[in-house]
N, C-alpha and C positions, 0 to 999 in steps of 0.2 A: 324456599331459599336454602335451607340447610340441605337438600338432595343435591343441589346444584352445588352449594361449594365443597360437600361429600368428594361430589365426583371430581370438581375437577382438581380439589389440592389430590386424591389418588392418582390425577391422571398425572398429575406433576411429580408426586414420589415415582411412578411407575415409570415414566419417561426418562426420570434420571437414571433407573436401572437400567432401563434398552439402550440409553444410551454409552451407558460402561460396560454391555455387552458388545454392541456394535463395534467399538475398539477398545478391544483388550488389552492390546501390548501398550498405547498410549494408557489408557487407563491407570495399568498397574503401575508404567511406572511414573508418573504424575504420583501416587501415594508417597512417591520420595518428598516430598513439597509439606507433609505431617510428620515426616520423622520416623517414615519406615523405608531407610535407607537399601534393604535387598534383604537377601535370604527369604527360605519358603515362608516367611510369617508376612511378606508383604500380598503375595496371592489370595494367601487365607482371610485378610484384611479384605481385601478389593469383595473376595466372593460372597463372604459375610457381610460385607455395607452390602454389596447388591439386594443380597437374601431380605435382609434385615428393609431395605428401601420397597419391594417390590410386597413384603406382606404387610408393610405397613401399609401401602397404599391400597392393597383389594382391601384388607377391613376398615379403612378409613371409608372407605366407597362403600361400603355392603353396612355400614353403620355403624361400626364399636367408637363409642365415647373414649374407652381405653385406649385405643391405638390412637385414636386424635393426640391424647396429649401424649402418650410414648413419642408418635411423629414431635410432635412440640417440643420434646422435649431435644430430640437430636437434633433439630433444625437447631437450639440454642447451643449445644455442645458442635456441631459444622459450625457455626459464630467462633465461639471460642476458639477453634481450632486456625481456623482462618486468620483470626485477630491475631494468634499467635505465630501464624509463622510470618503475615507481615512485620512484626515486632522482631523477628529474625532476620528479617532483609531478603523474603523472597516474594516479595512483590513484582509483580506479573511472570512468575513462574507458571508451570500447568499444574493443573487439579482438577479436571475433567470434571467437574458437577453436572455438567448438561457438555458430555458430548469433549473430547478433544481439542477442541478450542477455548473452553472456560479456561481463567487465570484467574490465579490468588491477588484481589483486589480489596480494599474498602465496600466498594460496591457489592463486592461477593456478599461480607459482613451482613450489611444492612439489608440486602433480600433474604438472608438466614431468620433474622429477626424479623421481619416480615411476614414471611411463612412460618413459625415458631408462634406470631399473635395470629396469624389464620388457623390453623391447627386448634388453638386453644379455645376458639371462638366457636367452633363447630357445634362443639355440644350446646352452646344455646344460644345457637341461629334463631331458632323459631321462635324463642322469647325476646328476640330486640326487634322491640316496634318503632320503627322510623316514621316519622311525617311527611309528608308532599317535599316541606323545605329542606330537611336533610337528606333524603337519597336525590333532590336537586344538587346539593352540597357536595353529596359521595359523586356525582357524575361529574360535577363542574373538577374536581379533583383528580379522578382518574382521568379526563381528558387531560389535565395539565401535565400531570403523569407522563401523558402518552407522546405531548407534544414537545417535553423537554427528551422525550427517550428517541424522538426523532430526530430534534436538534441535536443530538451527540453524535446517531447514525449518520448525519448527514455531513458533521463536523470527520467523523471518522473517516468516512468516504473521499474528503475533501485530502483527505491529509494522505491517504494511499494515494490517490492517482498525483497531487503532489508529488510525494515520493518517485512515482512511477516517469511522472515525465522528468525529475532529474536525474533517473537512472538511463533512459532513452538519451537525453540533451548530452549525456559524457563520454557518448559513445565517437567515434571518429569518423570523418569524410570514408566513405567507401572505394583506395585506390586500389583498382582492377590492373594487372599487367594487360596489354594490346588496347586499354580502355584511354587513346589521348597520347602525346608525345611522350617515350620513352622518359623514366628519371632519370637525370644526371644527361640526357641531350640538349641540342643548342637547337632553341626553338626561334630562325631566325626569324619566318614571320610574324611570330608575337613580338620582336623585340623590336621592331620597326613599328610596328602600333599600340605598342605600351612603352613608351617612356620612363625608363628607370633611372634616377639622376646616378652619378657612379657614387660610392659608398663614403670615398673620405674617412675609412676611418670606422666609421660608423655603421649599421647595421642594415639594410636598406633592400626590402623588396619588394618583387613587383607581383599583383595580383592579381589572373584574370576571370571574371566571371562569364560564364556563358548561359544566357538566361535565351525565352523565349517569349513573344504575346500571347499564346493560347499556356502557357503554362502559368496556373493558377498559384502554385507555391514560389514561381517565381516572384510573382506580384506582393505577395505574402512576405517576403524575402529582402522587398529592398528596401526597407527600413534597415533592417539589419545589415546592407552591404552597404548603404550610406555610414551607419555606425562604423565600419572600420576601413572605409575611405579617408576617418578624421585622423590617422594614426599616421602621422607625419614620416613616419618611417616605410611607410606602405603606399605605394603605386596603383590604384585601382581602376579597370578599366572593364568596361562591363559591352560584351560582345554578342546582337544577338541574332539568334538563328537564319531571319529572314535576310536582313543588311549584311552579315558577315558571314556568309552562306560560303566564300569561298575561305575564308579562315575555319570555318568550320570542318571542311570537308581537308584542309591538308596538314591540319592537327589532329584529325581524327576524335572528335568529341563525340561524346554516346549519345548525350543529352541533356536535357536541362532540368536544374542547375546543378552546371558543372564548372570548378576550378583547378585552376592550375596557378601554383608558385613560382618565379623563377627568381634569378639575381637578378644585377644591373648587366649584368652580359648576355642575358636570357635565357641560361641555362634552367634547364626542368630540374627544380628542386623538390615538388611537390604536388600531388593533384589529386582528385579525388569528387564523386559526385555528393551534395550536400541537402541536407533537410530541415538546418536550423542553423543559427548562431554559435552553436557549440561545436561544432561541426566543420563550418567555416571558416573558423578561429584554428581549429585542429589543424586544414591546409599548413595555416601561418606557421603553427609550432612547428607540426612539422620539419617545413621549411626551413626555417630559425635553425631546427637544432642539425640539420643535415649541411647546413650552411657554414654553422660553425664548424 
């Protein structure tokens, strides 16, 4: 047992060095995050943790009880270090401990102390005699371990592509010049088969979709084109490829789905091919604001 956890907390100090080698420029200047703002003393820092990381781990591995708790002892002073500049206010700042993408967390903290009572424990590995029921214990735990560290990976996961498809959804209709009726022309056939009541006053446009039966996001889509059907100020009229085959062909549509904005006199205010709800909407703006 103690060969085993020899090797692997070395393999763990050594890995943290390969990986502040691997990138150095992040590396070093991540050490801003403890309070060595620049100059040559921050290099020297980086090179000496390396140094200091990498011999601690072959003698941790090759057996020295001395280096175990030296290691222990810096795993509680990286705690310290850490706890202190969150107390600073640099919480999720970088600090490269494994690699580039480590941040000065809590979590940092509490695996410092973790490896600091792994470290310490080394030298007498071979003297703690467990029973059946407690390394039953240490297993049922480390799985628990494993499966909240999954629930966070998979909470994390959940929250990037989140991210990801709000930053896709904000993006605008796709309007191509020669792609559908000029802007700002009179598109007379759309305006004979979409009904635009006149404005009054009021704000009032008309809006056509051009969808298809073999198009799959079409299908996907008209939920969403019902949602701004409901928008009392919007005209919606949904045109599709096979039935309106000759609307299709003397407005020049690309494809489906595809809209276009007009007024109540049926000039081309806006158009553009669409992939979502946010997108859709963008026609309207738009439209709206070229309107105004």
């Amino acid at each position: 047992m103690e060969t085993l956890l020899r090797a692997g907390l070395g393999i763990v100090l050594a890995g943290a060095a390969l990986a502040k080698l691997a990138s150095p420029r992040a590396s070093i200047a991540a050490m801003a995050s403890f309070g060595f703002e620049g100059g040559p003393l921050r290099p020297i820092a980086w090179a000496g943790l390396i140094a200091i990381e990498l011999s601690l781990g072959v003698a941790v591995a090759l057996g020295s009880d001395t280096a175990a708790y030296l290691a222990a002892g810096l795993m509680l002073l990286f705690a310290a270090l850490t706890a202190s500049a969150l107390l600073r206010g640099k919480a999720g700042a970088p600090c490269a401990c494994f690699g580039p993408r480590s941040k000065v967390s809590w979590l940092g903290v509490l695996r410092n102390f973790g490896l600091a009572a792994a470290f310490a424990l080394v030298p007498r590995a071979d003297s703690i005699a467990l029973s059946t029921d407690a390394w039953l214990g240490v297993a049922a735990g480390v799985a628990l371990l494993a499966c909240a560290g999954l629930a966070i990976a998979v909470l994390a996961l959940a929250r990037e592509v989140g991210m990801l498809r709000l930053q896709l959804g904000t993006q605008g209709a796709l309007e191509i010049a020669g792609e559908g009726p000029d802007v700002g022309s009179r598109a007379h056939a759309l305006a004979t088969r979409l009904a635009v009541p006149a404005a009054n006053g009021s704000r009032r446009l008309g809006l056509a979709v051009f969808s298809s039966e073999g198009c799959h996001l079409c299908q996907t889509l008209s939920p969403a084109i019902e949602n701004v059907a409901n928008d009392p100020h919007v005209t919606v009229g949904v045109f599709d490829e096979a039935a309106d085959a000759a609307l299709w062909s003397e407005l020049g549509v690309p494809g489906s789905p595809f809209a276009i904005a007009t007024d109540d006199q049926g000039v081309v205010l806006a158009k553009g091919t669409f992939n979502n709800l946010a997108q859709l909407e963008s026609v309207l703006a738009t439209a709206a604001r070229r309107h105004a």
